[in-house]
C-alpha positions in Angstrom: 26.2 93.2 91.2 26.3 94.9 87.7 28.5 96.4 85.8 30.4 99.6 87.4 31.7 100.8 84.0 30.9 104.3 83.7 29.9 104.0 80.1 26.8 102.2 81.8 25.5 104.8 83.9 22.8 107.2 82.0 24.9 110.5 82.9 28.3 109.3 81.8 28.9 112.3 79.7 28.6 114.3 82.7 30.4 112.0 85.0 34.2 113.3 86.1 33.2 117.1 85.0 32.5 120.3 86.2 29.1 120.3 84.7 26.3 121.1 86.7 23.1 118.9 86.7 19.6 120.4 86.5 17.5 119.6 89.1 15.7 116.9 87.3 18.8 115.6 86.7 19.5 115.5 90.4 16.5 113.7 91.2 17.5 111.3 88.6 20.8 111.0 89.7 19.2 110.1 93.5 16.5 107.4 92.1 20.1 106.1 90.1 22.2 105.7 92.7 19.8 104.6 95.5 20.1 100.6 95.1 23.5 101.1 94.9 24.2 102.6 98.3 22.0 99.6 99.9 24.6 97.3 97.8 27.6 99.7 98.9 26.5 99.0 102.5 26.3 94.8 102.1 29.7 95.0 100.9 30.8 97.1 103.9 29.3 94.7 106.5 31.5 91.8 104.3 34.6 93.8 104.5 33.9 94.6 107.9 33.0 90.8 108.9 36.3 89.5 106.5 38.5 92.0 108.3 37.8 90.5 111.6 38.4 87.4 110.5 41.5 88.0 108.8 42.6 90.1 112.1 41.7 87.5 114.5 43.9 84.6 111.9 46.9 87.1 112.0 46.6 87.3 115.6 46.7 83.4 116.0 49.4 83.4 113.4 51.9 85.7 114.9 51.7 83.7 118.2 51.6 80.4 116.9 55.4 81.8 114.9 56.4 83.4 117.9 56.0 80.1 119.7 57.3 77.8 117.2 60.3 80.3 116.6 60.9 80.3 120.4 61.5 76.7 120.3 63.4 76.4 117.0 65.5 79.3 118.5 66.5 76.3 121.0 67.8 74.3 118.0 70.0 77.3 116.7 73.9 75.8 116.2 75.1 79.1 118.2 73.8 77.6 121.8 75.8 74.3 121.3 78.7 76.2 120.0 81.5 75.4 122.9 82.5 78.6 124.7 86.1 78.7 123.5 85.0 79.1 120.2 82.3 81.6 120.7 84.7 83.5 122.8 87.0 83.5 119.8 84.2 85.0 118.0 83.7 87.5 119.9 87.5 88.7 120.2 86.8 88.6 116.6 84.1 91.3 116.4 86.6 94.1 118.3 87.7 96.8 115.2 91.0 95.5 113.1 92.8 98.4 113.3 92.6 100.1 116.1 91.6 99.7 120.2 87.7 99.4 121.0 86.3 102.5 122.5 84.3 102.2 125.5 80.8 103.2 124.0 77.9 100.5 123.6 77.9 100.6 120.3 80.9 98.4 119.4 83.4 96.3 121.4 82.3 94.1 124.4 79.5 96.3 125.5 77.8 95.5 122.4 78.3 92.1 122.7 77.0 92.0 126.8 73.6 94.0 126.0 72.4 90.8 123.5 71.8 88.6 126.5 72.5 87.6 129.9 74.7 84.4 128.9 76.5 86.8 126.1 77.2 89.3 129.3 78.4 86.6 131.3 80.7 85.1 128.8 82.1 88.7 127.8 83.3 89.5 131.4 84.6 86.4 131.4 86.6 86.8 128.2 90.3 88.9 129.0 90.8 89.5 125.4 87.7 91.8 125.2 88.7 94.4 128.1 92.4 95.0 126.9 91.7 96.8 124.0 90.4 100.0 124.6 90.0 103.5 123.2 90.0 106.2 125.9 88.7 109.7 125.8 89.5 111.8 128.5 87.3 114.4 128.8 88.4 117.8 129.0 85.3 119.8 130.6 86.0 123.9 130.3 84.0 123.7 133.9 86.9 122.6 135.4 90.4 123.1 135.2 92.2 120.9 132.4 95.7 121.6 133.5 97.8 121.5 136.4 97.0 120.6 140.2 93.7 121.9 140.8 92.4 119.2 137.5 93.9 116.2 138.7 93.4 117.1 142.4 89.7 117.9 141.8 88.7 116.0 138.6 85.1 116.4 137.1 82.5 114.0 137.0 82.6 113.7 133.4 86.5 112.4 133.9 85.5 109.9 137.0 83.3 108.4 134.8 86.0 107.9 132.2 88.1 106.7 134.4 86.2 104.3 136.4 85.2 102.6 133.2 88.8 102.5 132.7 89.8 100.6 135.8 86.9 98.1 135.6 87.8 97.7 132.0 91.8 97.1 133.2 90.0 94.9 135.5 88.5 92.8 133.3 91.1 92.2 130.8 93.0 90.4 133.9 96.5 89.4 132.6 96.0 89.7 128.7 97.9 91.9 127.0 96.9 95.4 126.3 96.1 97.7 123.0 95.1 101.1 124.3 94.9 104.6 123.0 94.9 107.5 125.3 93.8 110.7 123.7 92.8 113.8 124.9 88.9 115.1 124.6 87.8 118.2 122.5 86.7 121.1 125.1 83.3 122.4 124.7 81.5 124.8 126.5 78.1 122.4 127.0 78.0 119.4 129.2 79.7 116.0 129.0 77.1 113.0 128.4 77.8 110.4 130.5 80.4 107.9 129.6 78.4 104.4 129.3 79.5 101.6 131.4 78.4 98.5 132.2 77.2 98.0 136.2 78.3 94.6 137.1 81.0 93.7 139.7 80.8 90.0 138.4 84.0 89.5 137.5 86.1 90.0 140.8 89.8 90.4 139.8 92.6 91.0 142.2 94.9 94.4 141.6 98.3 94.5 139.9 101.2 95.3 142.0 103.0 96.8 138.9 102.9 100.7 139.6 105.1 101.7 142.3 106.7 104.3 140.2 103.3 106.3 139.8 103.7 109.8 141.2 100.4 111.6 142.1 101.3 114.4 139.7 100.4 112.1 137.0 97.4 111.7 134.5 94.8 109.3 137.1 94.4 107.6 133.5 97.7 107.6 132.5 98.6 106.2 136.8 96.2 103.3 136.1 97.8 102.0 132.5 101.3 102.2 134.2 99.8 100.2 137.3 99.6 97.6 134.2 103.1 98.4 132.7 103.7 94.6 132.3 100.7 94.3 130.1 101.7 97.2 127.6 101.7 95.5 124.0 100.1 98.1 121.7 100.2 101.5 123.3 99.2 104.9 122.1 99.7 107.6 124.8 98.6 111.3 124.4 101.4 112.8 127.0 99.8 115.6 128.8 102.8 117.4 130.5 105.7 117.0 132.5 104.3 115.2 134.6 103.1 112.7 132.7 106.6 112.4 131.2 107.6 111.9 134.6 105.6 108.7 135.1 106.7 107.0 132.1 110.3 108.2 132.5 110.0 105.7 135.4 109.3 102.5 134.0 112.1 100.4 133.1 112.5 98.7 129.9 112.2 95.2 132.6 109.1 96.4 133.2 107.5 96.5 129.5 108.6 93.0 128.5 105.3 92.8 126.2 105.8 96.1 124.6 105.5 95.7 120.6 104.1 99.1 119.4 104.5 102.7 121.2 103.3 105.2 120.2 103.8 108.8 121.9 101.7 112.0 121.5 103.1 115.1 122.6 106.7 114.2 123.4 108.4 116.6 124.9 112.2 117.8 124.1 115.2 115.5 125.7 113.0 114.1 127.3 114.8 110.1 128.1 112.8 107.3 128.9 113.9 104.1 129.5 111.5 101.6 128.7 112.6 102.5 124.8 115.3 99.7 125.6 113.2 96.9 125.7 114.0 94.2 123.3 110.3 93.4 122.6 109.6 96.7 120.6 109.1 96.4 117.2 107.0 99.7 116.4 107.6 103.1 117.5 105.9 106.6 116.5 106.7 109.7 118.4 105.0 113.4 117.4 106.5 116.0 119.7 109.0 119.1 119.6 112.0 118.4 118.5 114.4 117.0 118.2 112.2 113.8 119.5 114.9 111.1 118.4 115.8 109.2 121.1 118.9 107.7 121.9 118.7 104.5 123.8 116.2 102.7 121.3 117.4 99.2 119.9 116.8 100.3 116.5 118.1 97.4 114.7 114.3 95.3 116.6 112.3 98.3 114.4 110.7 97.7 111.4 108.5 100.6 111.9 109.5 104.0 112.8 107.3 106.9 112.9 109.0 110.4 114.0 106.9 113.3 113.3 108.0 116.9 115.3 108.0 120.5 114.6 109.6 123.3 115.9 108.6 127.2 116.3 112.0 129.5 117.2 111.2 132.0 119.4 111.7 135.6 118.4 115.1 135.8 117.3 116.6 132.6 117.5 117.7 130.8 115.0 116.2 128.4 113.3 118.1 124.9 113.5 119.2 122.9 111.0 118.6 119.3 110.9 120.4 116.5 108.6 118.5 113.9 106.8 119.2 110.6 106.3 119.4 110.5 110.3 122.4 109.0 111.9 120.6 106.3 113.6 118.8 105.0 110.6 122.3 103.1 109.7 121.6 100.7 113.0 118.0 100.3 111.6 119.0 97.2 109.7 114.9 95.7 109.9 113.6 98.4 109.2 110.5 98.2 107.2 108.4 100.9 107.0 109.8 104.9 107.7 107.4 108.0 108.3 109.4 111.5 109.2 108.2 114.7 109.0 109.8 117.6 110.8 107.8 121.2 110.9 110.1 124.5 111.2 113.0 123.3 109.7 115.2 123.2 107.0 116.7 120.2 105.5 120.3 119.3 104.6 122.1 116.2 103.2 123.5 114.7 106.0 127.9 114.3 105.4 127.9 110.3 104.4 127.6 108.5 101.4 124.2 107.4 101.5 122.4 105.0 103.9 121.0 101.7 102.8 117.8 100.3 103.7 118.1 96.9 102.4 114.2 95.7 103.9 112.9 99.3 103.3 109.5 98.7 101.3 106.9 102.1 102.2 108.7 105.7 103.3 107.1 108.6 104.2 107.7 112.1 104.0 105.9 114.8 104.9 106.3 118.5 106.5 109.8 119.0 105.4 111.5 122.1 104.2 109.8 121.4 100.3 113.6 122.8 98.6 115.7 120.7 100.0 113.9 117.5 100.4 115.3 116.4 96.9 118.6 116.6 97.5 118.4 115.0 101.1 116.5 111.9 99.6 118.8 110.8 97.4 121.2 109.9 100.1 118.8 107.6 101.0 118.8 104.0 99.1 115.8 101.4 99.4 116.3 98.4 96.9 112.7 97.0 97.8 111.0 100.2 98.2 107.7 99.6 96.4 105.7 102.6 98.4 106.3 106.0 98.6 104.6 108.6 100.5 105.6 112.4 100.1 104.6 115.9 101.4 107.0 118.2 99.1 109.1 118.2 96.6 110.2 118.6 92.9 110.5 116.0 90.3 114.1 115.1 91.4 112.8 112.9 94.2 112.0 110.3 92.3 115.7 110.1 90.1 116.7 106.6 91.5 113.3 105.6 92.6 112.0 103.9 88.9 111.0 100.4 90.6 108.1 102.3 92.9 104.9 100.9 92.2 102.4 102.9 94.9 103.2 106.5 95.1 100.8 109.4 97.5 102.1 112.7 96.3 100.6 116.0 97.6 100.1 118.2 94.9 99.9 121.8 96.6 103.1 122.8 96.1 103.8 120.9 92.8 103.2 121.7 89.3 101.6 120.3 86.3 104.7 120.4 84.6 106.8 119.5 87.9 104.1 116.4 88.3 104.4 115.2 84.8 108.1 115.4 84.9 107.9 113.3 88.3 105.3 110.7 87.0 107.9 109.7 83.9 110.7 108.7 86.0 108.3 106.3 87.6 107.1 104.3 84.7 105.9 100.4 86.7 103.5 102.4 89.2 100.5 100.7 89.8 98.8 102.4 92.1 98.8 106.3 92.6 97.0 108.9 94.7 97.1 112.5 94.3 96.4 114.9 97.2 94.8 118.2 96.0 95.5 119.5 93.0 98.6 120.9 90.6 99.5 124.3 89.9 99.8 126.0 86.4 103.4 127.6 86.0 104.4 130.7 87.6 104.3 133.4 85.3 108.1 134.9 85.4 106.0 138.9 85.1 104.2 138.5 88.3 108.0 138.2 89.9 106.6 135.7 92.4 105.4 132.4 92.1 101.3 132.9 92.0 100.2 128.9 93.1 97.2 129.2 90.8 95.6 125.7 90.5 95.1 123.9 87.4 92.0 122.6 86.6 92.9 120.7 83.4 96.1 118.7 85.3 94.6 115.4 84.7 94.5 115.5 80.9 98.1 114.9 81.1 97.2 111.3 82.2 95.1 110.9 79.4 96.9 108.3 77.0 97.3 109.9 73.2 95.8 108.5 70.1 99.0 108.2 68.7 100.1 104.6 69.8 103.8 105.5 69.3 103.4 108.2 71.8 104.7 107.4 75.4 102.1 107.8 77.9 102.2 108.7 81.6 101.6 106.1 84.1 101.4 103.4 81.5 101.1 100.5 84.2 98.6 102.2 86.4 95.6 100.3 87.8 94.5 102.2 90.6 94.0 105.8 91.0 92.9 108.2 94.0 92.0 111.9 93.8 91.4 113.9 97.0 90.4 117.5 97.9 89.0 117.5 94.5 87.9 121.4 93.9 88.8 122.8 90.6 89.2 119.6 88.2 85.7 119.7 86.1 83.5 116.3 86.2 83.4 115.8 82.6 87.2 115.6 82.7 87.4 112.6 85.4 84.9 111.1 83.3 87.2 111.5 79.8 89.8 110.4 82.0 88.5 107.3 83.4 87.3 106.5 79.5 89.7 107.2 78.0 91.9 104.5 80.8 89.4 101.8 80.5 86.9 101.8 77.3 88.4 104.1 74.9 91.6 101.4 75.2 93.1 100.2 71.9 93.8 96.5 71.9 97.4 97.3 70.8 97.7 99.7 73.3 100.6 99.6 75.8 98.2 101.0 78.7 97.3 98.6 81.0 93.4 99.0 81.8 92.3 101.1 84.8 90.6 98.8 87.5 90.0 101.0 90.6 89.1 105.1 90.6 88.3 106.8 94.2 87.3 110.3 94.3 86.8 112.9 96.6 85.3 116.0 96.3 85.1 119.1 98.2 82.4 121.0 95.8 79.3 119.6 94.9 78.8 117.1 91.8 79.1 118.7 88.5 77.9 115.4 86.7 76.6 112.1 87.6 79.5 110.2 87.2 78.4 106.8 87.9 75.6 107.2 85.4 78.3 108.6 82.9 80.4 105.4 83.1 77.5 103.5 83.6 78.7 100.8 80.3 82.4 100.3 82.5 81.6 97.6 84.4 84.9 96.4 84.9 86.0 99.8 87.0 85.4 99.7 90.6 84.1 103.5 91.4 83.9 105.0 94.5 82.8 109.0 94.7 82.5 111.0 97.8 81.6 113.9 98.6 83.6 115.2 102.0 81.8 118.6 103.3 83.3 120.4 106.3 81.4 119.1 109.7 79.7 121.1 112.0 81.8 122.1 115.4 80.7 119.0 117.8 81.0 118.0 121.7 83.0 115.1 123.9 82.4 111.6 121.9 84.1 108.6 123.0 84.2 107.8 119.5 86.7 110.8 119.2 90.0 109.4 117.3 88.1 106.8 115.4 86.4 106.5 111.9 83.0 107.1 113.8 84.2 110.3 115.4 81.6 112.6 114.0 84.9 114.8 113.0 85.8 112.3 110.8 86.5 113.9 107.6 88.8 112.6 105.1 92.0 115.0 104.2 91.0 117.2 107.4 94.0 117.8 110.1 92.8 116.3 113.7 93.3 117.6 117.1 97.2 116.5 117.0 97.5 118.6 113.8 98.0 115.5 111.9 95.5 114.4 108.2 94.1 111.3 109.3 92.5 108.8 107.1 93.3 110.3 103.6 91.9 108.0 101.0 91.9 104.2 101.3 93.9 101.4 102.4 95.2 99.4 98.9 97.2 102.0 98.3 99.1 101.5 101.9 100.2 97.7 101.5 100.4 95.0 98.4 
């Protein structure tokens, strides 16, 4: 076989062109070409002949690996690994920090859909079934409220809740983590709610719910039936009725109870299982006032109270004092979130109250003028967190040992924010929810909240080294709900933190930037800090979500809602930014 170089064929100036031959030229072109087709055809049949052979050898090859896989799959450490510790495994897979929702793709139907000795074990592993995640579905084809719905519930909801009780079932005696939340309404169908169809596991029924009343929930009836289980509960509280059911549980009857949590609590409303010595956590988001009065608050050392309040036409509006009476019994207390909506704020008439264990506080939804003054009243020696809605600089006045500080910037200003960051000059770690507004101007004769683009060059350290920077400890910073702020100043920003550093320079070098935007990307950031290998970047872009159906992923971070710095169905922002800045 010759030479297939071009510059060897007697018409390679023509060869690759538009030209057209003469017709002694094509005749030469034909006599030229025709030994080659009979060789072009030998080296078909080869190809064709090698192909078959290399076919029939991959053939042999993939089953000879398929068998010699299948038995080296019998040498594999996992099927010698005793059940206990497998089934510790497992209990290990279920999410950290939350309960496991009943959907196949996580939690123990995952784990019973590998194989039929996984499935076994899994129904035979309590621990797996008593933590669950429960959406009840809330079809607009049938009533959601009332009688007629729990008299007559869909399909959609026996599903729900017979996956439920088998799961109840399941989990036997072990102590339960369960959320109960309510499902978004949508005008198409409910898919079905997956389940696994095995009676294997045959486990006898408590004998805990005698105080159920048939007004209640069906789901909420079958988690009191296992009252004595209750460990880690999160209950969405539908209506009277549903208040009614719990109010009838003793605190005797919870003697596992560690965390409550409870969704729609309704005003005065006294339930007696709050005295249980075992409770260590409790959050409450209802009308107020949702302070109850038989807890043993010096157990706490976590208390979460968020309520809100609309007067009625005419009435009004109530006053409420801050620090609260009852956080002078709450002698453990570790960690405080409040927020109350609809109300104003005032000092309450005593010295101050003293937290001495008091490391993260929260504060949101307060009336933003008076939350200054209120806080001060309120002394925390260890505080080293501090999360707050509102409020001007004066928050921070005896607050200089913070290191972590989440500040919501809507209602602040640059100059406000500036004046706030220098009174707190050991932070470590900030995060800064939206963005700062530029001074009202005194002519418009009302304050115009016109944002400020340029905010974060006030973080930027100056190049005179004498000069007293803002933030000078910081090494980790969070924006969110980034609209206005320009790329190209994050990026001078983040140089200007970590490169642009002097070596006499009293800043301490950035090591951790998060970012998320609601615009699209002005620059490529990465690429423009490209040379800082020593920051840890994370960028994100958060668009709004399309409206979506029943999921019973709803309320977790693979609820297609999901959006970071977006209010859920309770009215609450859920997942803003990332978790170093919640705990050191």
């Amino acid at each position: 076989m010759g030479d297939m170089d071009t510059v060897n064929s007697p018409f390679h100036h023509i060869l690759n062109t538009n030209a057209v031959p003469t017709d002694a030229e094509c005749d030469s072109i034909r006599s030229f070409v025709e030994p080659h087709d009979a060789t072009l055809l030998e080296l078909d049949a080869n190809v064709a002949r090698l192909q078959l052979l290399l076919d029939d050898a991959i053939d042999k090859r993939d089953r000879l690996g398929g068998f010699v896989a299948a038995h080296k799959a019998l040498l594999s450490p996992l099927r010698r690994m005793p059940e206990d510790i497998l089934r510790l495994i497992f209990v290990q897979t279920l999410p950290g920090s939350r309960s496991a929702s009943m959907h196949p793709s996580e939690g123990p139907l995952l784990l019973a859909r590998v194989c039929r000795y996984w499935r076994d074990l899994a129904l035979a592993t309590p621990q797996l079934w008593s933590s669950i995640h429960i959406v009840v579905p809330q079809p607009d084809s049938s009533p959601s409220w009332g009688p007629e719905a729990q008299s007559s519930p869909s399909w959609a909801q026996a599903q729900a809740l017979t996956s439920l009780t088998r799961w109840l079932d399941r989990g036997v005696k072990a102590p339960l983590e369960i959320t109960l939340q309510l499902g978004r309404q949508t005008s198409d169908g409910w898919p079905v709610v997956e389940v696994i169809d095995d009676s294997a596991v045959d486990v006898p029924d408590s004998d805990d719910g005698a105080r159920v009343t048939r007004e209640s929930s069906p789901f909420l009836a079958a988690l009191v039936a296992v009252a004595s289980r209750w460990h880690n509960m999160r209950l969405w509280i539908r209506d009277t009725s549903d208040e009614g059911a719990l109010a009838g549980l003793q605190a005797i009857d919870v003697p596992q109870l560690h965390t409550l949590q409870l969704i729609n609590f309704g005003r005065g409303v006294s339930l007696p299982l709050l005295e249980t010595a075992s409770l260590r956590r409790l959050v409450i988001q209802g009308n107020f006032p949702a302070f109850p009065t038989n807890v043993q608050w010096h157990n706490l050392v976590s208390i979460n109270i968020q309520a809100s309040y609309v007067s009625p036409s005419g009435d009004e509006v109530e006053t409420i004092e801050f620090p609260f009476p009852w956080l002078q019994q709450c002698t453990a207390l570790e960690k405080l979130t409040v927020g109350v909506r609809g109300y104003p704020l005032q000092p309450a008439p005593l010295n101050s109250v003293v937290l001495s264990k008091l490391t993260m506080l929260d504060l949101g939804m307060f009336d933003a003028p008076t939350i200054t003054d209120a806080i001060t009243h309120l002394h925390a020696p260890v505080l080293h967190t501090l999360k707050i809605a509102h409020g001007g600089a004066g928050f921070l006045h005896h607050m200089d040992h913070l290191r972590c500080l989440v500040l919501t910037l809507d209602f602040l200003s640059t100059d406000e924010l500036v004046a706030a960051l220098r009174l707190v000059p050991a932070l470590e770690r900030l995060r800064l929810i939206g963005e700062s507004t530029l001074t009202a101007d005194p002519a418009f004769g009302f304050v115009f909240a016109q944002p400020d683009p340029a905010f974060l060059a006030r973080l930027v350290p100056g190049p005179e080294p004498d000069a007293a920077p803002l933030c000078p400890a910081l090494r980790h910073l969070e924006l969110t709900r980034v609209l206005h702020v320009p790329d190209a100043l994050i990026v001078r920003l983040l140089r200007a933190r970590t490169l642009d550093l002097l070596a006499e320079s009293a800043v301490t070098r950035l090591a951790e930037f998060n970012c998320y935007l609601v615009r699209a990307p002005q620059l490529d950031i990465r690429q423009e800090l490209a040379d800082c290998t020593e920051l840890t970047l994370r960028i994100s872009q958060q668009p709004l979500p399309p409206a979506i159906g029943y999921s019973a992923l709803e309320g977790t971070e693979h609820d297609p809602l999901w959006v970071v710095g977006v209010p859920g169905p309770d009215g609450f922002v859920h997942g803003e930014g990332y978790e170093w800045l919640d705990e050191l």
